[in-house]
C-alpha positions as CSV (number, residue, x, y, z in Angstrom):
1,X,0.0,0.0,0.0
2,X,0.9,3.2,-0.4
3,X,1.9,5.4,2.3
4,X,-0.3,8.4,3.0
5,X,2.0,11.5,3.2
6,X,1.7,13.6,6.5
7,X,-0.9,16.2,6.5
8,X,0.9,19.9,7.3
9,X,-0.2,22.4,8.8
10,X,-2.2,24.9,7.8
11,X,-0.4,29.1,7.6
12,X,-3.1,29.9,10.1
13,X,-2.4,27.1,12.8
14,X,1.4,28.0,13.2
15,X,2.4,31.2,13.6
16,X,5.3,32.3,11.4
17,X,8.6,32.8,12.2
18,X,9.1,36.4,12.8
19,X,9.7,39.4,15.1
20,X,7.3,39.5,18.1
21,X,4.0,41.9,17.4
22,X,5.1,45.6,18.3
23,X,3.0,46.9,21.5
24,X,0.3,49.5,20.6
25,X,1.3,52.8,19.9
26,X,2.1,55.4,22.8
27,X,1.3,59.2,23.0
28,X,4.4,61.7,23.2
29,X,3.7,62.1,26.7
30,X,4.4,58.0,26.9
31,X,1.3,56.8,28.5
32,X,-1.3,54.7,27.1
33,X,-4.3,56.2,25.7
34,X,-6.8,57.3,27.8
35,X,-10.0,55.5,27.9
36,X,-12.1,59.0,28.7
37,X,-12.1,62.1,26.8
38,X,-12.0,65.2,28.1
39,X,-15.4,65.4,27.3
40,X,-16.3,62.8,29.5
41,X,-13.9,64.1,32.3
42,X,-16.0,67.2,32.6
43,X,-19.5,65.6,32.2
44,X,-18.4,63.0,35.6
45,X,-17.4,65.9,37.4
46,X,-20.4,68.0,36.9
47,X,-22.3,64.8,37.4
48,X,-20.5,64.2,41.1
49,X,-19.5,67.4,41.8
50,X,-23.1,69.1,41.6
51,X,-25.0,66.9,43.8
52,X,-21.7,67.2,46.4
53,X,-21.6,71.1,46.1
54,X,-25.7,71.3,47.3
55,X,-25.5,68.7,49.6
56,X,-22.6,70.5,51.2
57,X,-24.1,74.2,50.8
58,X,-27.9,73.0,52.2
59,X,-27.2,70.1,54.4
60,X,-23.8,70.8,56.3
61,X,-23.3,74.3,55.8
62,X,-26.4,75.0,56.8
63,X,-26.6,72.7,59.8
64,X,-23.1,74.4,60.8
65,X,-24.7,77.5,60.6
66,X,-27.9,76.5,62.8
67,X,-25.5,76.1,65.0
68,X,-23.5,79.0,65.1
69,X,-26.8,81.0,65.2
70,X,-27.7,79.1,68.3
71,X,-25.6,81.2,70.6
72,X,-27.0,84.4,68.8
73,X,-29.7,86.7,68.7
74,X,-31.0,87.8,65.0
75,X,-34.4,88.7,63.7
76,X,-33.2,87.5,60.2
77,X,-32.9,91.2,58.6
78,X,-29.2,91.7,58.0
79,X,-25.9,90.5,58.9
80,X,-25.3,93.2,60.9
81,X,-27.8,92.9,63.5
82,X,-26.4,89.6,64.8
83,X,-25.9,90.0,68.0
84,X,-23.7,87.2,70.2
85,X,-25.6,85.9,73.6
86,X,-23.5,83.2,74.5
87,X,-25.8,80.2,76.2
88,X,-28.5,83.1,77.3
89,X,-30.8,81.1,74.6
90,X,-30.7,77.7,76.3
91,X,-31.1,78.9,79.7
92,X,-34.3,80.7,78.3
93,X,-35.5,77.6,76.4
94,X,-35.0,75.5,79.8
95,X,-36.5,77.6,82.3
96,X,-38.8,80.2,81.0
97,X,-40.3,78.8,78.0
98,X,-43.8,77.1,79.0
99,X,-44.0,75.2,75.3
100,X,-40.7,73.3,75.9
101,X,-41.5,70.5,78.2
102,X,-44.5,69.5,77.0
103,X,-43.2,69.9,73.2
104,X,-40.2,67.0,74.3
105,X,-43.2,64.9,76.6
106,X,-45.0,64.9,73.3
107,X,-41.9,64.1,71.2
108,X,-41.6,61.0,73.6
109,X,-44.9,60.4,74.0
110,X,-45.1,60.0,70.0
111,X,-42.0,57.6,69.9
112,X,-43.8,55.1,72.4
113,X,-46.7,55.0,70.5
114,X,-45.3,54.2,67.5
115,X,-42.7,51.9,68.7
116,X,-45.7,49.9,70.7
117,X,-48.8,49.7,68.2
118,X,-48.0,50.0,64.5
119,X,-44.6,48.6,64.9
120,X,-45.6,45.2,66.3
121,X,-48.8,45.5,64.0
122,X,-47.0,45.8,60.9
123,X,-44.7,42.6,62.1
124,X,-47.9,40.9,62.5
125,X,-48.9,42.0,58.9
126,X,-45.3,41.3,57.9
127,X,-45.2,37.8,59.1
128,X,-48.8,36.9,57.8
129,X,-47.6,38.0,54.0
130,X,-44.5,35.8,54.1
131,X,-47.3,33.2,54.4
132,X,-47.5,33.8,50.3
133,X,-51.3,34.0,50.6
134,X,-53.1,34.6,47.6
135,X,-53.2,38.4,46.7
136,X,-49.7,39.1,48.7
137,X,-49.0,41.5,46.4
138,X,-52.5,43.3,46.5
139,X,-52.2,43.5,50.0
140,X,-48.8,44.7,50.3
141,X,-49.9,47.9,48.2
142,X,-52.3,48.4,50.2
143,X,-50.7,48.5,53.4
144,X,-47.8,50.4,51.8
145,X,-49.6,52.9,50.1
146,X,-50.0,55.7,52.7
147,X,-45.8,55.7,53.3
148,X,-45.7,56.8,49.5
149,X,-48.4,59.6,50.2
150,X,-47.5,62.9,51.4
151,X,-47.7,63.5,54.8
152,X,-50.1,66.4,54.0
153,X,-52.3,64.8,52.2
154,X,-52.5,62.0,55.0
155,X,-53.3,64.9,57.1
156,X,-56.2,66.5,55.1
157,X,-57.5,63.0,54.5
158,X,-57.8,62.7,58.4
159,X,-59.3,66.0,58.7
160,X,-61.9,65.1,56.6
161,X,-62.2,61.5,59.0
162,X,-62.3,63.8,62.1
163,X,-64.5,66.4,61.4
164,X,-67.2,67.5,63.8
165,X,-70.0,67.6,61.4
166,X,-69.5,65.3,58.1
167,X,-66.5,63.1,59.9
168,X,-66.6,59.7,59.5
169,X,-65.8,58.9,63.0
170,X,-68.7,61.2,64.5
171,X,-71.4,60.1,61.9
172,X,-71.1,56.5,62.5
173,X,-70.8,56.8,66.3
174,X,-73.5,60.0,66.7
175,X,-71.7,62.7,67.9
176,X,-72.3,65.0,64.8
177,X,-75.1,66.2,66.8
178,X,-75.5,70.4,68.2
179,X,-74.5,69.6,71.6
180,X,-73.0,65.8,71.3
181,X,-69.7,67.1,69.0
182,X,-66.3,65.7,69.8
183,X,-63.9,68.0,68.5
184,X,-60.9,65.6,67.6
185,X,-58.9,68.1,66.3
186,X,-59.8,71.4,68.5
187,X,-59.7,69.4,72.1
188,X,-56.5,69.9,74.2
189,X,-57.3,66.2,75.4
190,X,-57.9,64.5,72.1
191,X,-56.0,65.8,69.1
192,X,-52.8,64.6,69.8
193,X,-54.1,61.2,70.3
194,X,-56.0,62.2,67.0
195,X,-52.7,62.8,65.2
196,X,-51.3,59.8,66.3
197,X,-54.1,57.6,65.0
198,X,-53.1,59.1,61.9
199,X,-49.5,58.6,62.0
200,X,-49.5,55.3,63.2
201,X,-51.5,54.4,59.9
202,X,-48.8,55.1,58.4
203,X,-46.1,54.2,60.3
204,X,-47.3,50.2,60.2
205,X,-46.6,49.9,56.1
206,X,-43.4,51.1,56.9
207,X,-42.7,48.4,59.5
208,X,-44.4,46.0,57.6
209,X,-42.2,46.6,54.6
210,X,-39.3,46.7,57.1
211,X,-39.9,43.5,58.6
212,X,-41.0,41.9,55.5
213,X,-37.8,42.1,54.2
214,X,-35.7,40.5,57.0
215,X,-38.3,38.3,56.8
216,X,-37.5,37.4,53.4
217,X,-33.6,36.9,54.2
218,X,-34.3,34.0,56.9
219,X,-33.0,30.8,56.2
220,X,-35.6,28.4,55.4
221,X,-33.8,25.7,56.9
222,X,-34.1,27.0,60.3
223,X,-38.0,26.9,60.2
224,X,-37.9,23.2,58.3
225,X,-35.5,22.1,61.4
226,X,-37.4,23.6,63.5
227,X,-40.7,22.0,62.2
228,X,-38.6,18.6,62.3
229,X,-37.8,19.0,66.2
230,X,-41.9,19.3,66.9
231,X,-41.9,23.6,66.9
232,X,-45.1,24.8,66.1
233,X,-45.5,27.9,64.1
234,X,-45.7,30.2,67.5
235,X,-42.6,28.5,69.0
236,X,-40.7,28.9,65.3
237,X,-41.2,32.3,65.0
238,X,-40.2,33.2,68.6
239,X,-37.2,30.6,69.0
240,X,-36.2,30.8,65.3
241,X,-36.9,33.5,63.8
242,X,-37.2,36.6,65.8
243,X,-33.8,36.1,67.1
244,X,-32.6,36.3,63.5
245,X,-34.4,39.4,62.8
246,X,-31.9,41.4,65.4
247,X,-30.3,43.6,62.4
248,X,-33.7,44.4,61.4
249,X,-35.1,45.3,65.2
250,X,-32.2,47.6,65.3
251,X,-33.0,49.8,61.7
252,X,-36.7,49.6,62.8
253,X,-35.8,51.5,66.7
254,X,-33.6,53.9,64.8
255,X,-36.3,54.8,62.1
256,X,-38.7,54.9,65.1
257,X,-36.8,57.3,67.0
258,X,-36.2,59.3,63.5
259,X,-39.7,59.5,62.6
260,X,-40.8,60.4,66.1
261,X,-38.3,63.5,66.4
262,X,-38.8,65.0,62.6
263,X,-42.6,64.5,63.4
264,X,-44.4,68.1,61.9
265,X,-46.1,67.1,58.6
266,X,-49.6,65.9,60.0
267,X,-49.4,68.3,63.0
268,X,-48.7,70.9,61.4
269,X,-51.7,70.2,58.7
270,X,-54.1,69.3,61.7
271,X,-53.9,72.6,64.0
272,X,-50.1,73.7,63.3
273,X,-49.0,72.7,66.0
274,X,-51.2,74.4,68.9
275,X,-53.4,73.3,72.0
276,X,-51.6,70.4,72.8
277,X,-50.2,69.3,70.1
278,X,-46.9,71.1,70.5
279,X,-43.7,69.2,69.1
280,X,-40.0,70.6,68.5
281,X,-40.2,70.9,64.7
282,X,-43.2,73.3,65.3
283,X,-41.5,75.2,67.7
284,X,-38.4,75.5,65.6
285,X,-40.5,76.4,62.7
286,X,-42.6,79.0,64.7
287,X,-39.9,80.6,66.0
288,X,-37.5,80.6,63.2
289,X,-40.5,82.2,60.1
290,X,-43.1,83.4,62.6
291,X,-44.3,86.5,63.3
292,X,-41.3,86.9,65.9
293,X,-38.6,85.9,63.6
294,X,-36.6,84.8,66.4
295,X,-34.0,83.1,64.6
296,X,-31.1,82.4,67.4
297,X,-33.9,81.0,69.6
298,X,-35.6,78.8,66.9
299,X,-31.8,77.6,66.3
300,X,-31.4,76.9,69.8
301,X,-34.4,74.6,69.5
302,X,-32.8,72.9,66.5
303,X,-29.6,72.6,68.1
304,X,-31.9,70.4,70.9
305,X,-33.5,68.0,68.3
306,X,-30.1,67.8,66.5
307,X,-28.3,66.7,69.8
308,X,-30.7,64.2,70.4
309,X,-30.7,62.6,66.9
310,X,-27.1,62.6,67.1
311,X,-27.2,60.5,70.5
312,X,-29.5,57.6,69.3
313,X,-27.6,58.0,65.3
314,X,-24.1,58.0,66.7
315,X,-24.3,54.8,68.3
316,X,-25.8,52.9,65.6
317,X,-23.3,53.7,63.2
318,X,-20.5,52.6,65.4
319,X,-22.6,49.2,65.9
320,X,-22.4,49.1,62.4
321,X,-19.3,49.3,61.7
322,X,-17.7,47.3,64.2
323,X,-20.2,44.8,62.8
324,X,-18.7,45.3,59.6
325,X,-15.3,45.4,60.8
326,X,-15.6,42.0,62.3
327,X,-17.3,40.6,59.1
């Protein structure tokens, strides 16, 4: 037989003998080309320098400022009639302002409501839509439909619910009667309970969309183990899965404490603020564009809510990152 003769390569297979490919081109200056243009160098910075230049003019500067005003007297028409008082505002604010007090009891009074009925509520409501029942979804927009609304137009919806004569609450009860009217919003005894009706509505899609999420991020091998050991679903959830909900405990007491202390929207809508109804924010605002115009005093007040935001923020941010250190 005749021998078949080696098949050879192909040009394309083997490269050919030859010099090593040159390395691309360099500019004069000896660098590589630069993947952005100078076009594109000064459309990032306006892009990040923008949003960095406001946030620094009207959060920080401003907050700065608050502060520096605090020690100040000014009635907010020119620079020169700034006059330095030292702590003289504070020492008013403690002792000799009759609004104070009760404005921090009803700070505090607003942060225990909402930390003891819509936030276990919307852990309940959490809890039952990790269920997947039929219509999760439907149901979840509905409960988290009033955090998207504005907190005035939750407020004028309420008014509408509370009024004396075509309220809701009055007509179905029978106190829309001359002589049997409960004035929800006008009674130094009911409106802040009235406002906090309101704001609890709220505040329980918020914890429900919270909740729902850590809910979400449980292991589902901990409730089938759990289920395998003779756990019922009560003894699950409290043994199981609560305890793995601690990250999410702690942003929902943080957001709590926030929500409570930045707390003017619906107030301010309802009775802005007055016979019994008095909160920081509404002080700060009244004193600050009132009729007074008292703008080192109504900084003073700020300076207040500031420190205490800073003592329940500060401490959750060094959890954090300690957390994140140890990760």
């Amino acid at each position: 037989m005749t021998a078949t003769p080696a098949k050879v390569p192909e040009s394309a297979d083997v490269p050919a003998p030859g010099p090593a490919p040159a390395p691309p081109p360099l500019h004069a200056s000896g660098q590589h080309r630069r993947l952005l243009t100078r076009r594109d160098r000064i459309t990032l910075g306006l892009m990040a320098g923008l949003p960095t230049l406001l946030h620094v003019t009207l959060v920080w500067l401003t907050a700065l400022a608050s502060v520096a005003l605090a020690f100040t007297t000014w009635d907010g028409i020119g620079f020169d009639s700034i006059r330095w008082v030292g702590l003289q505002n504070f020492e008013q604010l403690f002792t000799s302002n009759p609004q104070f007090w009760p404005a921090v009891e009803h700070n505090v009074i607003w942060f225990v409501v909402l930390i003891l009925l819509p936030t276990p509520f919307g852990l309940f409501l959490a809890v039952q839509l990790d269920k997947r029942i039929r219509y999760s979804r439907v149901y979840q927009t509905a409960y988290f439909l009033p955090v998207v609304m504005s907190l005035a137009v939750i407020g004028f919806v309420w008014q509408l619910v509370y009024n004396p004569d075509t309220g809701l609450i009055n007509s179905v009860i029978g106190a829309n009667e001359p002589g049997h009217y409960i004035d929800w919003i006008g009674d130094p005894d009911l409106n802040l309970w009235a406002v906090l009706v309101a704001a609890s509505w709220r505040h329980t899609g918020y914890m429900m969309i919270l909740y729902l999420a850590g809910l979400k991020s449980v292991d589902p091998a901990l409730r089938e183990a759990s289920a395998l050991d003779g756990a019922n679903e009560w003894q699950t959830f409290r043994n199981v899965v609560f305890p793995t909900l601690r990250p999410t405990n702690t942003v929902v007491l943080v957001v709590t404490i926030i929500e409570a202390l930045r707390a003017f929207d619906l107030v301010f809508v309802f009775n802005k603020g007055a016979q019994g109804t008095e909160l920081l924010s509404i002080l700060v605002t009244n004193n600050i564009i009132g009729e007074s115009s008292r703008i080192g005093y109504g900084s003073a007040i700020a300076v207040v809510l500031l420190v205490i935001s800073l003592a329940v923020i500060i401490p959750y941010l060094i959890a954090t990152f300690r957390k994140e250190r140890r990760a």
